[in-house]
C-alpha positions in Angstrom: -104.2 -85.6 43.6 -102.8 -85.6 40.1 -99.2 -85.5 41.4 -99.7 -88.1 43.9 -101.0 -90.0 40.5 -97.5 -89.2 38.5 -95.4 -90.8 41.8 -97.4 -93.9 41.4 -100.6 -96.2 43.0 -99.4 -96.2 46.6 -98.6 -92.6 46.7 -101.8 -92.1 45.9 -103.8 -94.7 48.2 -101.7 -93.1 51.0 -103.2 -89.3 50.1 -106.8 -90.3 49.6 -106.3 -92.1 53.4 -105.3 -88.9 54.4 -107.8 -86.7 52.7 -110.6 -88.8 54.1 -113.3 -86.1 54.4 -111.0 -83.4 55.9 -109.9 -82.2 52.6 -108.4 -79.2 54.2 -107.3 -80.0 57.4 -105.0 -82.8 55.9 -104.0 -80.5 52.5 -100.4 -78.9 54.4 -99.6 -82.7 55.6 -99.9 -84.2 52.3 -98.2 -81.1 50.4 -95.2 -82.2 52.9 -95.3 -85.8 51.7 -95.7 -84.6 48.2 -92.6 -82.3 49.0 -90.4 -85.0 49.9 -90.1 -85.8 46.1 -87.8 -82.9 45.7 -85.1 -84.5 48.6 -85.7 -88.3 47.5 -87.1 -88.4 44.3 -90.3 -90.1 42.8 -89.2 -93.6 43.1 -88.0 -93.7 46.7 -91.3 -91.9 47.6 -93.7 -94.8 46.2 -91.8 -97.1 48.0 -92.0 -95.1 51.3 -95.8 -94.9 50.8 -96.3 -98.2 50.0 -94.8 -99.2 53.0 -96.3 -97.0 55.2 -99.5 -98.2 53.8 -98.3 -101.8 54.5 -98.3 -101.0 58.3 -101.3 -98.9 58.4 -99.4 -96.0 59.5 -99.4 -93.0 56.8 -98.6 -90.0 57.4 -95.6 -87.1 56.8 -93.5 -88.4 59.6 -93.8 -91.9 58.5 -93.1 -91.3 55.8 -90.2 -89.0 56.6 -88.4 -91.6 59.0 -88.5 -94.2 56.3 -87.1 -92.0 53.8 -84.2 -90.9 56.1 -83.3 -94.3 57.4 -83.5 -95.8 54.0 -86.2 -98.7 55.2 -87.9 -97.4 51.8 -84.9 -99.7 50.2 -85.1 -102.8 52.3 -87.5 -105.7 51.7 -90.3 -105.9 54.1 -89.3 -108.6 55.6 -85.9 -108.5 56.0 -85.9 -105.3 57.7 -88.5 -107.1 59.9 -86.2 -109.9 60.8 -83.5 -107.1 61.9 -85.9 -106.0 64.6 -87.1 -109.4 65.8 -83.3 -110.4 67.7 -84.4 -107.6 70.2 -86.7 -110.1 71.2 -85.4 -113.6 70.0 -81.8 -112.4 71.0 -82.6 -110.9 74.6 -82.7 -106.9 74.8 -81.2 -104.5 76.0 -81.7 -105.2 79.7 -81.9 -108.6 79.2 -80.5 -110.9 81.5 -80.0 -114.3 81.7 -82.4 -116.3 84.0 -79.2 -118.1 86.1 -77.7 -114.7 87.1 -81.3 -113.6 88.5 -81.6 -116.8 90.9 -78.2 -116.6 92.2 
């Protein structure tokens, strides 16, 4: 707990939703969040935690995937915006209403 303390307030909201009441079932997950500090450093990992918090999803992977696409750097919102022309923009197998009724 005292080095989720020293990476800062949402490393360490993330760690006590983790521990819960399953102290050690949880302990090997959060040691591998804890570990990522080595590979990203103390900074990057607060802002990886706080925004897994943000969605409600911690956990190592989370974590992990934010760190490695570097989402941990973006602003909430503008990362959120990036995602929403999948939907505002048509998809991937999108396809335009007048081609269907032809």
């Amino acid at each position: 707990m005292a080095e989720a303390e020293r990476v800062g307030p949402a490393c360490m909201a993330m760690v006590r939703a983790m521990f819960g009441d399953k102290v050690l079932i949880r302990m090997r997950v959060v040691q591998g969040v804890l570990g990522l500090q080595k590979k990203y450093g103390a900074v990057r990992l607060e802002a990886a935690c706080s925004r897994a918090n943000h969605y409600g999803t911690p956990g190592l992977n989370v974590v992990k995937r934010i760190l490695e696409k570097g989402l941990d750097q973006q602003d909430l919102l503008a990362a959120f915006d990036a995602l929403a022309s999948t939907y505002t923009e048509g998809g991937r197998f999108y396809r335009a209403t007048s081609t269907i009724l032809q």
